[in-house]
C-alpha positions in Angstrom: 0.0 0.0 0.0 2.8 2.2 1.1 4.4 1.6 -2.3 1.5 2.8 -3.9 0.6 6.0 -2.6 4.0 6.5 -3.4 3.7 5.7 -6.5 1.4 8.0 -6.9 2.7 10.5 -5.1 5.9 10.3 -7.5 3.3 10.7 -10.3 1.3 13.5 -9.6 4.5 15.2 -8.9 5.9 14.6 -12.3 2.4 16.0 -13.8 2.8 18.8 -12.0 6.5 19.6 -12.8 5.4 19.3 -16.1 2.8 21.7 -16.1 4.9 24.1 -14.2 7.4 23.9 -17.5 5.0 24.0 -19.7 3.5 27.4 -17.8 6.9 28.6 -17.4 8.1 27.9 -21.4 4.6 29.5 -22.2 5.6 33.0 -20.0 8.8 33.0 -21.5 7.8 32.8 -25.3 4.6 35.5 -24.6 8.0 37.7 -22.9 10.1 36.9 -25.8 7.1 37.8 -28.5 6.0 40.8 -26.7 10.1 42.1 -26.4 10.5 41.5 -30.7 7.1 43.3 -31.2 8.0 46.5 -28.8 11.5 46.2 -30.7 9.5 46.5 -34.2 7.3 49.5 -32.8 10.6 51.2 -31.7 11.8 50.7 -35.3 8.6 52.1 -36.8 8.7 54.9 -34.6 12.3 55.5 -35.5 11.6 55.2 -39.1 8.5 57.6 -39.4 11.0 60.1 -37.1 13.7 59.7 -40.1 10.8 60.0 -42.8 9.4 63.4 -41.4 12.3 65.2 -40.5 13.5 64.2 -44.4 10.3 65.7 -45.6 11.0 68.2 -42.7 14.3 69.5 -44.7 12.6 68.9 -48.2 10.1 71.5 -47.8 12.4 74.4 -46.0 14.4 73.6 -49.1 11.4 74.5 -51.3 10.4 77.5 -48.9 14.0 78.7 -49.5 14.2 78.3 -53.4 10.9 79.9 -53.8 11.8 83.0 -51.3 14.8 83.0 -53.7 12.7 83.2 -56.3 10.6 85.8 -55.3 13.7 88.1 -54.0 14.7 88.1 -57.3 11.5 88.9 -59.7 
């Protein structure tokens, strides 16, 4: 009987080690997933920074050229 319970004991034990892993592997991928999509949001961000301060400079050029343009007519 002894033998048994402990048996079962050693069992149950194992199940829940196992789903211990399997809740911890779980956390760590959801981690890992939400770290490389905040890494892509930075980039974006980053990105549409770059692209407006390039459009930024590409229109004081034009507002320069055309004050240019009217200075001299």
């Amino acid at each position: 009987m002894k033998q048994q319970t402990e048996k079962k004991l050693q069992a149950n034990l194992k199940a829940i080690n196992n789903d211990f892993n399997t809740v911890i592997f779980a956390d760590i991928e959801v981690k890992f997933k939400l770290m490389e999509l905040e890494a892509i949001r930075i980039l974006i961000d980053d990105c549409e920074r770059l692209i407006n301060e390039d459009a930024g400079d590409y229109v004081d050029g034009v507002d320069d050229a055309m004050d240019e343009f009217d200075e001299d007519w």
